[in-house]
C-alpha positions as a Markdown table, in Angstrom:
| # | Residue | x | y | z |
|---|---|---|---|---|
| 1 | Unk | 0.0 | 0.0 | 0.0 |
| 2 | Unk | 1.1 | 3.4 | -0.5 |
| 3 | Unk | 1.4 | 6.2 | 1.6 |
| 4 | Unk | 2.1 | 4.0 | 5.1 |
| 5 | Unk | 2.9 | 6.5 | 8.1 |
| 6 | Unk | 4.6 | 3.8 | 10.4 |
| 7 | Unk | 3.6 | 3.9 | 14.1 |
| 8 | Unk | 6.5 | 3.3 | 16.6 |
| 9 | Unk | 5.6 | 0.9 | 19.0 |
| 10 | Unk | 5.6 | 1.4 | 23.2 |
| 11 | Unk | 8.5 | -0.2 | 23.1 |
| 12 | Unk | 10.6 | 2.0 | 21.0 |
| 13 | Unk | 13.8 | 4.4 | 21.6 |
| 14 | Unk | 12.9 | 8.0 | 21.9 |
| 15 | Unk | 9.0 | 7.2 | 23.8 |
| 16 | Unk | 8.1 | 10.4 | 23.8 |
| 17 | Unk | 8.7 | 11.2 | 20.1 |
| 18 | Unk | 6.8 | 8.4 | 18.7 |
| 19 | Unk | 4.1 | 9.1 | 20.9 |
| 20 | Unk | 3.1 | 12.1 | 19.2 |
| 21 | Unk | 0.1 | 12.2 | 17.2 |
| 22 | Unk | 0.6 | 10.7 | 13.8 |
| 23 | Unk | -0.2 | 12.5 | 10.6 |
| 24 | Unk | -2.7 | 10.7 | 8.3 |
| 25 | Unk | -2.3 | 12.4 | 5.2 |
| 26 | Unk | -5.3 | 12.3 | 2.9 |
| 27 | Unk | -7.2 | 14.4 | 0.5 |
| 28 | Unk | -10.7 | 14.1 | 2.8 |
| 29 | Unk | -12.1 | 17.3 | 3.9 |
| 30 | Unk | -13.8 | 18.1 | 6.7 |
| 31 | Unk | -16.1 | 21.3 | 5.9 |
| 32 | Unk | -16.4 | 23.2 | 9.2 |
| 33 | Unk | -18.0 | 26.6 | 8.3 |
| 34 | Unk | -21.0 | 27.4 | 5.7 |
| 35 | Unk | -19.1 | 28.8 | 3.2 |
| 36 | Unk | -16.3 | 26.0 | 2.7 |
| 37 | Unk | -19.6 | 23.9 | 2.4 |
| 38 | Unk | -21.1 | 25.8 | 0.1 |
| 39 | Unk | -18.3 | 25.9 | -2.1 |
| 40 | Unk | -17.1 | 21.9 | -1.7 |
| 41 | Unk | -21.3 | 21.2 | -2.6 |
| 42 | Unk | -20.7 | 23.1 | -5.4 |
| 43 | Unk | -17.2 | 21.6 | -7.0 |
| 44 | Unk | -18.7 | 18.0 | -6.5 |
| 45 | Unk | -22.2 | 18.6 | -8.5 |
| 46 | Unk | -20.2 | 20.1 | -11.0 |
| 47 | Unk | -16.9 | 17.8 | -10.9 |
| 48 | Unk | -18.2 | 15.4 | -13.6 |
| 49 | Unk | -17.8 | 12.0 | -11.3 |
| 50 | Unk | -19.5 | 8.8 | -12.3 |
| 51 | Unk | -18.6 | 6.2 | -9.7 |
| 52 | Unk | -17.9 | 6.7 | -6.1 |
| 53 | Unk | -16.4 | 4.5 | -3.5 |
| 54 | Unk | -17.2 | 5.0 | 0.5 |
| 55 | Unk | -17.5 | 4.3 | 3.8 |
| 56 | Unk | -20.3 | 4.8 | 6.8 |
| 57 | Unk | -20.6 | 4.6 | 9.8 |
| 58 | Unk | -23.5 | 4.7 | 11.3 |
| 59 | Unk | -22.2 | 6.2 | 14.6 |
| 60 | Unk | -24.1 | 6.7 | 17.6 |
| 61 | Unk | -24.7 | 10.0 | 18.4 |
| 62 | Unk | -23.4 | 11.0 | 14.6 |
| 63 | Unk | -23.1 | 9.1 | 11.8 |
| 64 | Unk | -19.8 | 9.9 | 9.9 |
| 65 | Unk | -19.5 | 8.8 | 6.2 |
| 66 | Unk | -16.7 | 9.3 | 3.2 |
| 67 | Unk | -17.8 | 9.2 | 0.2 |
| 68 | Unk | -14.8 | 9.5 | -2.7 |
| 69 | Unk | -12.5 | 12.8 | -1.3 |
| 70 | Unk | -15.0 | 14.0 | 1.0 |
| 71 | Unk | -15.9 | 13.3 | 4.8 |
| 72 | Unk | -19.4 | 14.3 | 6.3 |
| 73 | Unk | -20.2 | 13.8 | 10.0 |
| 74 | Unk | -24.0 | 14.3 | 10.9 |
| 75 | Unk | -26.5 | 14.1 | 14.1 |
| 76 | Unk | -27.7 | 10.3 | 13.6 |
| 77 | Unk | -31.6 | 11.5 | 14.0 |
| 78 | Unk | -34.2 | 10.9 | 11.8 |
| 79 | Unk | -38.1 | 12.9 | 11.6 |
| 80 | Unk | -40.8 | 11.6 | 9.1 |
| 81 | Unk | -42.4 | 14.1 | 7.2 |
| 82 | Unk | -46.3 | 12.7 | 8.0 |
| 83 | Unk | -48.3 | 16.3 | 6.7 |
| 84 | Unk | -48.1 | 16.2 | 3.0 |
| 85 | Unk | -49.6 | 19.3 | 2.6 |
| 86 | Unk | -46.4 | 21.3 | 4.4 |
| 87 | Unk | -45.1 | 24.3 | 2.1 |
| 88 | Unk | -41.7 | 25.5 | 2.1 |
| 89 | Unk | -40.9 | 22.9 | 4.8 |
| 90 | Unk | -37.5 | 22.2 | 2.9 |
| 91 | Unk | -34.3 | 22.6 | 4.0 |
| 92 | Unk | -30.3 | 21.9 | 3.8 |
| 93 | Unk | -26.9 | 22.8 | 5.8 |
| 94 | Unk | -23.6 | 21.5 | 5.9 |
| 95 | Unk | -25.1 | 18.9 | 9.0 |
| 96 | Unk | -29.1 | 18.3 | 7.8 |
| 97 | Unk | -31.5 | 18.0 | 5.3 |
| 98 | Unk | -35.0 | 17.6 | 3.7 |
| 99 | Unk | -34.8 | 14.5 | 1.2 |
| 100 | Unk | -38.2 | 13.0 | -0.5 |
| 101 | Unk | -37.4 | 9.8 | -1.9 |
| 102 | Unk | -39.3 | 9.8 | -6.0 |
| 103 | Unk | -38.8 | 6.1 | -6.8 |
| 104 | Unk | -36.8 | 3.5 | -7.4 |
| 105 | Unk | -35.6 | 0.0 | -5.9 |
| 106 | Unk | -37.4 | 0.9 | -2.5 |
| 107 | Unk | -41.1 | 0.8 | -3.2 |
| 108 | Unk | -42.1 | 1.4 | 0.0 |
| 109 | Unk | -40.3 | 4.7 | 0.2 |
| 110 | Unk | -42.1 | 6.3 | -3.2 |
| 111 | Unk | -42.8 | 9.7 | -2.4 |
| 112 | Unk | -41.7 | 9.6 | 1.3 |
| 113 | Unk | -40.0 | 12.7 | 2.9 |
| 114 | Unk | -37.7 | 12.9 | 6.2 |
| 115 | Unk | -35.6 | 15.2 | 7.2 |
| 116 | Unk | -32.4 | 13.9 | 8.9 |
| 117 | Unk | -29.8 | 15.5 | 11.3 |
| 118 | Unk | -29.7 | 18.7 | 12.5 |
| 119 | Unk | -32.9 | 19.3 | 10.6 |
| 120 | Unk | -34.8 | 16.3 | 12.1 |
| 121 | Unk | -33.6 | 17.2 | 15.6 |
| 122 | Unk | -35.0 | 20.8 | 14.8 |
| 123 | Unk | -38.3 | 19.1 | 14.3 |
| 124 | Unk | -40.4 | 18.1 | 17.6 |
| 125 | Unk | -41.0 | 14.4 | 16.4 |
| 126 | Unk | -37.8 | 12.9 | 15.5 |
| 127 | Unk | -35.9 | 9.6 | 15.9 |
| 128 | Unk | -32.7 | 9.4 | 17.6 |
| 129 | Unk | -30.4 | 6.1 | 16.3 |
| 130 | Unk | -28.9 | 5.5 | 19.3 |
| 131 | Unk | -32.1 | 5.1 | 21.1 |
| 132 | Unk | -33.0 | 2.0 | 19.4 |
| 133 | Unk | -30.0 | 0.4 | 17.3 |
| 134 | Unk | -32.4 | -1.6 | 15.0 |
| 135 | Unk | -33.0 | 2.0 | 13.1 |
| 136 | Unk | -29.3 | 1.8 | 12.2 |
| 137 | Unk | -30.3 | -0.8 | 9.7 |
| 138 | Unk | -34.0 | 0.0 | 9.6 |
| 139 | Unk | -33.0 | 3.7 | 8.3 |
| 140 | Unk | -29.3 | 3.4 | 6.6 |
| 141 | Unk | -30.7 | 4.3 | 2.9 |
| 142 | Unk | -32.4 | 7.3 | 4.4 |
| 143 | Unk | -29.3 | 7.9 | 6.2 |
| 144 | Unk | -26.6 | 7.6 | 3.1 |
| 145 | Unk | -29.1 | 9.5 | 0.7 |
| 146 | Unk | -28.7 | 12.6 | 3.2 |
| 147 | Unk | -25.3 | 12.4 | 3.0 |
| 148 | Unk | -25.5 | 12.4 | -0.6 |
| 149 | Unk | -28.0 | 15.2 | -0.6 |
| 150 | Unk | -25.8 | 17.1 | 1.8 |
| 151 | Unk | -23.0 | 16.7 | 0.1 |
| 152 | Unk | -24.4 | 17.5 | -3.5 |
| 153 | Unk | -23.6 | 14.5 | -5.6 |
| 154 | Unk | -23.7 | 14.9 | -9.6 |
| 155 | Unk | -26.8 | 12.8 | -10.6 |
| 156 | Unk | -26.4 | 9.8 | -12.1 |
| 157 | Unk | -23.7 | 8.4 | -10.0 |
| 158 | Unk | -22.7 | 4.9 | -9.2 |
| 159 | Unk | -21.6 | 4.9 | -5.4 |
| 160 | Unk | -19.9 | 1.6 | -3.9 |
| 161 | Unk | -20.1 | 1.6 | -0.1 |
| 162 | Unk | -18.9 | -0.7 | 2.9 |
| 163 | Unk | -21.0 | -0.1 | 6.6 |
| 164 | Unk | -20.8 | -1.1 | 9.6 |
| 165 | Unk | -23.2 | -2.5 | 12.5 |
| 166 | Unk | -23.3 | -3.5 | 16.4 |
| 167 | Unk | -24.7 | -7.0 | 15.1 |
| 168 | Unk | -24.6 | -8.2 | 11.2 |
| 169 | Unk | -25.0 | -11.7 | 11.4 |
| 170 | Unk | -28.7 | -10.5 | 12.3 |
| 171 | Unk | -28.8 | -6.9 | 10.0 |
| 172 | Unk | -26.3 | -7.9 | 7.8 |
| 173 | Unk | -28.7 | -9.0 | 4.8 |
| 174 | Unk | -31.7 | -6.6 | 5.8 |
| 175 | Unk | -29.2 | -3.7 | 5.4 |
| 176 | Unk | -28.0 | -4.5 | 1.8 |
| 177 | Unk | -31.5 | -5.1 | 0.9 |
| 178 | Unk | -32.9 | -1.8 | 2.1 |
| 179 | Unk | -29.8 | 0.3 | 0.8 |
| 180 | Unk | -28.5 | -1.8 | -2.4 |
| 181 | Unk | -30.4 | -0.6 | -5.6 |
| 182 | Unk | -31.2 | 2.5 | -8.2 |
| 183 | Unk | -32.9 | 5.6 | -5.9 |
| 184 | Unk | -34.2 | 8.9 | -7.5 |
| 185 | Unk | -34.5 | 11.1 | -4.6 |
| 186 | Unk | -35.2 | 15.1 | -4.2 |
| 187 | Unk | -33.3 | 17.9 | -2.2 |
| 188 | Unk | -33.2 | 21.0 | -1.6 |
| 189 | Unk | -29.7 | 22.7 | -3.8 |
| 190 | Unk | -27.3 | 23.9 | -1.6 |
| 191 | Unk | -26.5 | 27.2 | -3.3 |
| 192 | Unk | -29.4 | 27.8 | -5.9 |
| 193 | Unk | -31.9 | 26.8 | -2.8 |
| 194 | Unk | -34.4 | 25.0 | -5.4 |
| 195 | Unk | -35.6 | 21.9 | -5.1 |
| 196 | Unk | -33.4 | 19.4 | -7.4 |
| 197 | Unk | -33.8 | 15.5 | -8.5 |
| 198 | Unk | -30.8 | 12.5 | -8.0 |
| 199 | Unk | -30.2 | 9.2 | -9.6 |
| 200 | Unk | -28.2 | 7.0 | -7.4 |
| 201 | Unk | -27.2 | 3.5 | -8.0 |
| 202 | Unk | -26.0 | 2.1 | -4.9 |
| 203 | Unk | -23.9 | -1.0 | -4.7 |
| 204 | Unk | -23.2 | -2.4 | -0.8 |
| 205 | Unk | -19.8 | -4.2 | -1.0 |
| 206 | Unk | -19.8 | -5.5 | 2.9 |
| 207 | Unk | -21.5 | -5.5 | 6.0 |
| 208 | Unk | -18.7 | -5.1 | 8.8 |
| 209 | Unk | -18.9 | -5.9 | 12.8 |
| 210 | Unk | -18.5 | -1.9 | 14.4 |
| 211 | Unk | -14.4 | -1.0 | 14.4 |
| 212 | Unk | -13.8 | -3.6 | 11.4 |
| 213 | Unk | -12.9 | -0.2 | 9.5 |
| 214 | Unk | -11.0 | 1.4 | 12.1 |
| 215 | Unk | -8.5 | -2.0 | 12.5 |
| 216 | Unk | -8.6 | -2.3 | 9.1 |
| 217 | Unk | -7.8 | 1.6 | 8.8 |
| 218 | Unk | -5.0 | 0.6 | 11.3 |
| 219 | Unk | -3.4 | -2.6 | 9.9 |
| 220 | Unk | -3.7 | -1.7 | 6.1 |
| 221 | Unk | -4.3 | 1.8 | 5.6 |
| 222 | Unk | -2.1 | 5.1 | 6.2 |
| 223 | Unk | -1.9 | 5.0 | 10.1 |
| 224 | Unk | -0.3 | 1.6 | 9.5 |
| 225 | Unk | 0.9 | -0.4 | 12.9 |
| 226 | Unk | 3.7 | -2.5 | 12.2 |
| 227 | Unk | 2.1 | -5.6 | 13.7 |
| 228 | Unk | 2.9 | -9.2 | 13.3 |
| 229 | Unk | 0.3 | -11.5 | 13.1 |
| 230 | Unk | 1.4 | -13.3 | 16.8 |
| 231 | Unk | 1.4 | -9.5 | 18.3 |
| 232 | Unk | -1.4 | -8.1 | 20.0 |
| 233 | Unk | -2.5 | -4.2 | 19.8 |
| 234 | Unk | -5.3 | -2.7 | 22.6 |
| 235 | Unk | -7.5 | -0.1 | 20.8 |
| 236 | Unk | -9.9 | 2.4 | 22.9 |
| 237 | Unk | -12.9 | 3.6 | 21.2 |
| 238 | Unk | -14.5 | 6.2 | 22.7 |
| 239 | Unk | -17.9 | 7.1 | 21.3 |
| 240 | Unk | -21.3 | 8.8 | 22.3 |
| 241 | Unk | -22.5 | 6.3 | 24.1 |
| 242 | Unk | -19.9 | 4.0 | 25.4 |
| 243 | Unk | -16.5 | 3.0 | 25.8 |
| 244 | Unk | -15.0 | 0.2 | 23.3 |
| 245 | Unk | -12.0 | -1.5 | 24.4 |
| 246 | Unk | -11.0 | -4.2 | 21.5 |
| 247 | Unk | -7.4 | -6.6 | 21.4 |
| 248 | Unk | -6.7 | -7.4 | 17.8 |
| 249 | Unk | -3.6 | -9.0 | 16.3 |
| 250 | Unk | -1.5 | -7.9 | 13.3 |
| 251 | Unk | -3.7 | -10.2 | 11.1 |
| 252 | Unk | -6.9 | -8.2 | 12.0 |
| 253 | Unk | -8.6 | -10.9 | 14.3 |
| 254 | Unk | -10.1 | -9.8 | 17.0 |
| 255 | Unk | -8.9 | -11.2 | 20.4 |
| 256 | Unk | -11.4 | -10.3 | 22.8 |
| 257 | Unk | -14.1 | -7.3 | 23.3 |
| 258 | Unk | -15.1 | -5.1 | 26.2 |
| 259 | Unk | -17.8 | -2.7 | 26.6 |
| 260 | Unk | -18.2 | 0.4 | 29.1 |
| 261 | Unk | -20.8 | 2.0 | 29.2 |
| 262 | Unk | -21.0 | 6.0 | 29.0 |
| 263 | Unk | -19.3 | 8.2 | 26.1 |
| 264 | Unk | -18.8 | 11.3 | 25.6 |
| 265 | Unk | -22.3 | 12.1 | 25.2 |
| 266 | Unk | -22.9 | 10.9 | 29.6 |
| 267 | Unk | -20.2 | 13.4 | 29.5 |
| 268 | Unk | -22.3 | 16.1 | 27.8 |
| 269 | Unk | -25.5 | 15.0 | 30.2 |
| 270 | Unk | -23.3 | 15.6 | 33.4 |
| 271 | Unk | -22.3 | 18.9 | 32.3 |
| 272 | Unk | -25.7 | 19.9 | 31.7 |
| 273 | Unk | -27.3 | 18.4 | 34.8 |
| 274 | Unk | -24.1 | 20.6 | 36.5 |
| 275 | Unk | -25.3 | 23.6 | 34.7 |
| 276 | Unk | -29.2 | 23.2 | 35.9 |
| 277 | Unk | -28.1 | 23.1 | 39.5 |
| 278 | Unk | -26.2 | 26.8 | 38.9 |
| 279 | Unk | -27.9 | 29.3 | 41.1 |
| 280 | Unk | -26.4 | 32.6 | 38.8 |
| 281 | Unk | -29.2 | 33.0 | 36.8 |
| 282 | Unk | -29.4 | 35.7 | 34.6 |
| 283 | Unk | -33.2 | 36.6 | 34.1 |
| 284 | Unk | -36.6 | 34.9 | 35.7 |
| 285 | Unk | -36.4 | 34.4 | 31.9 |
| 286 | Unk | -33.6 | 31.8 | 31.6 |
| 287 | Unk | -34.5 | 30.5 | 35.4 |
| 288 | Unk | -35.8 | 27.1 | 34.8 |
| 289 | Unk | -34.2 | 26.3 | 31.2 |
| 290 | Unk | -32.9 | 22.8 | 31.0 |
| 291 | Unk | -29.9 | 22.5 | 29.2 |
| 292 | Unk | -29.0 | 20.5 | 26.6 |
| 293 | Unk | -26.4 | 18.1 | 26.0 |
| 294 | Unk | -26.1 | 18.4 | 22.5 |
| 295 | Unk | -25.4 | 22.4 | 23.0 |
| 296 | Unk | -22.9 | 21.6 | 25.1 |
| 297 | Unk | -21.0 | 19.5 | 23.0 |
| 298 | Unk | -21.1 | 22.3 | 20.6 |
| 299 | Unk | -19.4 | 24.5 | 22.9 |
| 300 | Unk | -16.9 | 21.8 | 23.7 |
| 301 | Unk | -16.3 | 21.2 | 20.1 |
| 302 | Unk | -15.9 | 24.9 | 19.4 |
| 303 | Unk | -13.1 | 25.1 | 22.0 |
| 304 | Unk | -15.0 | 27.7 | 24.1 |
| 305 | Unk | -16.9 | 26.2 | 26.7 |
| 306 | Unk | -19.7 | 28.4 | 26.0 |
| 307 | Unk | -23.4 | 27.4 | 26.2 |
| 308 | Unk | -26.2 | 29.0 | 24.6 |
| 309 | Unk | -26.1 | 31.4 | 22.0 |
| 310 | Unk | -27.7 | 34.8 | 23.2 |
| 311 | Unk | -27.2 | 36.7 | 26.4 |
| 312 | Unk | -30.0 | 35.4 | 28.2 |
| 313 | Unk | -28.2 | 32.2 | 28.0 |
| 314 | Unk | -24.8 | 32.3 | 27.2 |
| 315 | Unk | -22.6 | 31.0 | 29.6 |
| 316 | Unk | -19.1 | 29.6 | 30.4 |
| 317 | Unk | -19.0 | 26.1 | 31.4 |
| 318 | Unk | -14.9 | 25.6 | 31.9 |
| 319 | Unk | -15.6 | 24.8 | 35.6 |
| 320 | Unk | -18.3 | 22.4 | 35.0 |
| 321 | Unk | -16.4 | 20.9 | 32.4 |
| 322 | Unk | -13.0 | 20.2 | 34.8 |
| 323 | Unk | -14.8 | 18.7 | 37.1 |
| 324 | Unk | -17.5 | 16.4 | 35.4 |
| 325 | Unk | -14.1 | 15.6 | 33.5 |
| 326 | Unk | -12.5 | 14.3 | 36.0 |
| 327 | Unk | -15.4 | 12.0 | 37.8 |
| 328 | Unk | -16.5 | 11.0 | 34.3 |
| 329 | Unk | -13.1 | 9.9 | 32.9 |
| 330 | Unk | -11.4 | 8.1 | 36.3 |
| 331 | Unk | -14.0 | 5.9 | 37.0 |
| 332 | Unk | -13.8 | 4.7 | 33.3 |
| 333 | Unk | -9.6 | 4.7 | 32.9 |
| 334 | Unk | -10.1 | 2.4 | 35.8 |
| 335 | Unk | -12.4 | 0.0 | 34.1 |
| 336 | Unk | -10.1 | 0.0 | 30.9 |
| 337 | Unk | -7.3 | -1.0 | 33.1 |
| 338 | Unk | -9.2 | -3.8 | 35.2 |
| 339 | Unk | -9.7 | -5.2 | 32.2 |
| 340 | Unk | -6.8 | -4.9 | 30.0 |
| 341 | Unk | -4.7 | -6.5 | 33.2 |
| 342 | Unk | -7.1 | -9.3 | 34.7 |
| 343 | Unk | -6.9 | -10.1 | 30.7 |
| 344 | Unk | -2.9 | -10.4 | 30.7 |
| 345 | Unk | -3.5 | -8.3 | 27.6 |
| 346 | Unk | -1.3 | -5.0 | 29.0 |
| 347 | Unk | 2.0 | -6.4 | 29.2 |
| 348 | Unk | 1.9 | -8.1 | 25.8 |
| 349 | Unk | 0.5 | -5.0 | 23.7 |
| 350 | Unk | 3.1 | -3.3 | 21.2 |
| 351 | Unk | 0.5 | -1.1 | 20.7 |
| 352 | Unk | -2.2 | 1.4 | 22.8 |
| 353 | Unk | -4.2 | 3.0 | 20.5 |
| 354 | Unk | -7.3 | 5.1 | 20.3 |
| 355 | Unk | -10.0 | 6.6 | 18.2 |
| 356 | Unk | -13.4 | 7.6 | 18.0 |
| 357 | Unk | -14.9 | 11.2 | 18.6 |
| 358 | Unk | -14.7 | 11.2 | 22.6 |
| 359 | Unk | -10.8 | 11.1 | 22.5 |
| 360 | Unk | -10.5 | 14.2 | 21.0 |
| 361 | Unk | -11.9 | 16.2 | 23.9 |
| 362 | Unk | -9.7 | 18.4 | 25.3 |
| 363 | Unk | -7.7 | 17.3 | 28.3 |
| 364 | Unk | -8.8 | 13.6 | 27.2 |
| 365 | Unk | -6.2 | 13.9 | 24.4 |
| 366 | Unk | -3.5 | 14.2 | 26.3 |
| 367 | Unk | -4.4 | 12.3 | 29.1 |
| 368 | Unk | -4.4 | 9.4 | 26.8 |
| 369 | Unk | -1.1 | 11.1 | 25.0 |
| 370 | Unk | 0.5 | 10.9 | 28.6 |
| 371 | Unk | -0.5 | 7.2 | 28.8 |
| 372 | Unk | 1.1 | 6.0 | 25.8 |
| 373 | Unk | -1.8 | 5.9 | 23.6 |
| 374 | Unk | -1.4 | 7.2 | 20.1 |
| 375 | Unk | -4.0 | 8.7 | 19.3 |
| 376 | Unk | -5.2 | 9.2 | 15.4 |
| 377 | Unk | -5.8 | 12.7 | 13.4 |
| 378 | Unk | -9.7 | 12.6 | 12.9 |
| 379 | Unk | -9.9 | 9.6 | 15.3 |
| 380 | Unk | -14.2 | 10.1 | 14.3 |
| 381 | Unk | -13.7 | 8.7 | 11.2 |
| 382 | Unk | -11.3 | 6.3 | 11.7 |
| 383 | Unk | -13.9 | 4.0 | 11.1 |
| 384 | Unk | -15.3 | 5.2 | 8.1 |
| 385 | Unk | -11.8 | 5.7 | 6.6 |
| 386 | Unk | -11.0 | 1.8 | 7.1 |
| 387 | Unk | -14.7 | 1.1 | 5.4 |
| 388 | Unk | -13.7 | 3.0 | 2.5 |
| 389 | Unk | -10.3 | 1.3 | 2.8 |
| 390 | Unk | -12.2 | -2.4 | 2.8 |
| 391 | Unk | -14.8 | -1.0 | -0.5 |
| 392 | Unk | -11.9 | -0.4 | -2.3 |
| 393 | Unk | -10.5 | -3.7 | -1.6 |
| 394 | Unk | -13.4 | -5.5 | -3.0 |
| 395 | Unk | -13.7 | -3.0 | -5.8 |
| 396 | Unk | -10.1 | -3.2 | -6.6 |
| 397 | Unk | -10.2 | 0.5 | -7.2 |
C-alpha cells in the first residue's frame, strides 16, 4: 500500500517522540463553516464523477460517512415528514437536510420525505439512532441518501459503499436489501436553494462488525501499525454512548471485546445536569431552562466552553467541564485497566491506540497522550476511513 505513516511501538527508543500524534495524510475534507460547504457542494455537482467509493458509519450520536475525497459527520436523528400538505418545509446545511425519496428499488419509500440530522432534531418528532440500534439498519438508505443530498452528488452516480453495524450476522442481509439498488431522490440545492432531482445507484460491498474499519484503517491503511500476526494491539474507542475496548492482532482478528458504558455524550449529560443546578441565573427568563447536551457539545467542540447562544443564556461552562471531566473519565480509565490487566493483555500489547470522537476532547487527548496511547488525526472517522479502505479492496479501485 502506498502512503504508510509507520507507528512506533511502546516499546521504542525515543518514547516520547513516537508518541506524538501521527499524521494521516489524505485528501478528505472536513467542511467546518457554511461557506467551505457551500463551495465543496458546489465543485462535486459540477466535478463530472461517475462512480464513487465510500465508507459509513452509522455512529451513535453522529453518523460519519466518506464518500470519494469528502468526509461528512451528521446528528444520527431521523423525523418523518407525516403532513403532506407542508409548504416551504425544505431545507439543507452542511449537517441536515430535507430528502423526499421519487422512486426507485425501495417501493415502499415512493414519495416519502424525512428530514435527517440537525434538521430532524430541529423538528419536535424525530428519531434518535442510538435510542434503538435496529433503526441503524431500519433507516441506513435514508441515512446515506442525506449524505449524498448534503454533500451534492452529480446525478447519475454509481456509489460503492462498505458499513458497519453493532450486530450483522442478524442486520447484515436486511441492510444490503434496504440500501443496495437505483434511488431517485429530491433535495433542496445547496447554493441555488431549489428543489433538485438525483439518480443514485448504490452497490453495498460489505456489511462489517463496528471497528472492522478502524482495525482495518490501522493494519492496512495510512496509520499503519507494524504488527505481526502473533502481536497483540489494545484499541480504545471512545464514542457517544460508550467505551469500546478491542485486542486485535496484526492479522486483523479480534482477540477479545469489552464494553463500558457512557461516552462522551454521559459526559455532555453531566455537564448539563451541572449547569441546571447553577444558582447565577441571569433573568426569571432563563431561570428554569434545562440545558441540553447536544449544546454543550457544541461548545466543547468549538473550544470555548460556551453554552447557549444569546445573552439570556450564554454561559461559560470551563468549571463544569473540569470537574465532570475528572469523575466521568477516572471511573472509566479504571475500568479500561481492570480489564486490559485481569486479561494479561497490557503487558503483551506493542501497541495502545485510540479513536473515535470522545478522545479528541480536550484534556482527554493528552491524558491518553501521557499514557502512551497514540491517538489518530480525525480519530471520528477512523472507522469510516477503514470502510472506504475495505470497499476499495473489494472493488479493486
Amino acid at each position: 500500500m502506498r502512503g504508510f505513516k509507520v507507528i512506533q511501538p511502546l516499546s521504542s527508543q525515543n518514547p516520547e517522540k513516537q508518541r506524538l500524534l501521527p499524521t494521516i495524510r489524505t485528501m478528505t475534507i472536513t467542511y467546518t463553516n457554511a461557506t467551505n460547504w457551500l463551495v465543496q457542494a458546489e465543485l462535486l455537482a459540477n466535478s463530472g464523477l461517475t462512480d464513487l467509493t465510500g465508507g459509513k458509519d452509522a455512529g451513535a450520536g453522529y453518523g460519519k460517512a466518506i464518500i470519494g475525497d469528502f468526509s461528512i459527520m451528521m446528528p444520527a436523528a431521523y423525523s418523518l415528514v407525516r403532513n403532506r400538505n407542508l409548504m416551504h418545509h425544505e431545507t439543507i446545511s452542511k449537517d441536515g437536510a430535507w430528502v423526499r425519496y421519487v422512486e426507485g428499488t425501495r417501493l415502499d419509500l415512493k414519495d416519502v420525505q424525512f428530514f435527517w440530522g440537525s434538521a430532524a432534531i430541529a423538528q419536535a418528532d424525530h428519531t434518535l439512532l442510538h435510542e434503538d440500534k435496529s433503526k441503524k439498519a431500519e433507516l441506513a438508505l435514508e441515512s446515506i441518501l442525506a449524505d449524498l443530498a448534503v454533500l451534492n452528488i452529480p446525478d447519475g452516480v454509481k456509489l460503492s459503499i462498505s458499513l458497519s453495524n453493532h450486530n450483522p450476522e442478524r442486520w447484515g442481509q436486511e441492510i444490503k436489501r434496504r440500501v443496495s439498488g437505483t434511488h431517485t431522490f429530491e433535495h433542496l440545492h445547496p447554493v441555488t436553494r431549489s428543489i433538485v432531482t438525483k439518480t443514485v445507484e448504490i452497490a453495498v460491498t460489505g456489511i462489517y462488525p463496528e471497528g472492522f474499519g478502524s482495525i482495518a484503517h490501522c493494519l492496512f491503511g495510512e496509520a499503519s501499525l507494524v504488527l505481526d500476526p502473533s502481536e497483540l494491539a489494545i484499541a480504545l474507542d471512545i464514542g457517544s454512548s460508550t467505551w469500546l475496548i478491542t485486542v486485535f492482532n496484526g492479522s486483523g482478528a479480534v482477540i477479545d471485546r469489552h464494553l463500558i458504558e457512557g461516552g462522551a455524550g454521559e459526559l455532555h449529560s453531566m455537564i448539563a445536569e451541572a449547569l441546571d443546578k447553577r444558582n447565577d441565573h441571569i433573568s426569571l427568563i432563563s431561570r428554569d431552562v434545562k440545558h441540553s447536551p447536544t449544546l454543550v457539545n457544541q461548545g466543547i467542540v468549538s473550544g470555548t466552553f460556551t453554552y447557549g447562544g444569546n445573552h439570556l443564556t450564554v454561559k461559560n461552562f470551563e468549571t463544569e467541564y473540569s470537574q465532570c471531566l475528572d469523575e466521568w473519565w477516572s471511573s472509566r480509565i479504571e475500568k479500561f485497566a481492570n480489564f486490559v490487566t485481569n486479561g494479561n493483555y497490557l503487558d503483551r500489547a506493542k501497541y495502545l491506540v485510540a479513536w473515535g470522537g470522545g478522545v479528541a476532547m480536550p484534556v482527554v487527548d493528552q491524558n491518553l497522550a501521557d499514557l502512551g496511547f497514540v491517538v489518530l488525526q480525525n480519530p471520528q472517522f477512523i472507522n469510516a476511513f477503514g470502510l472506504k479502505l475495505l470497499t476499495e479492496i473489494a472493488t479493486g479501485a
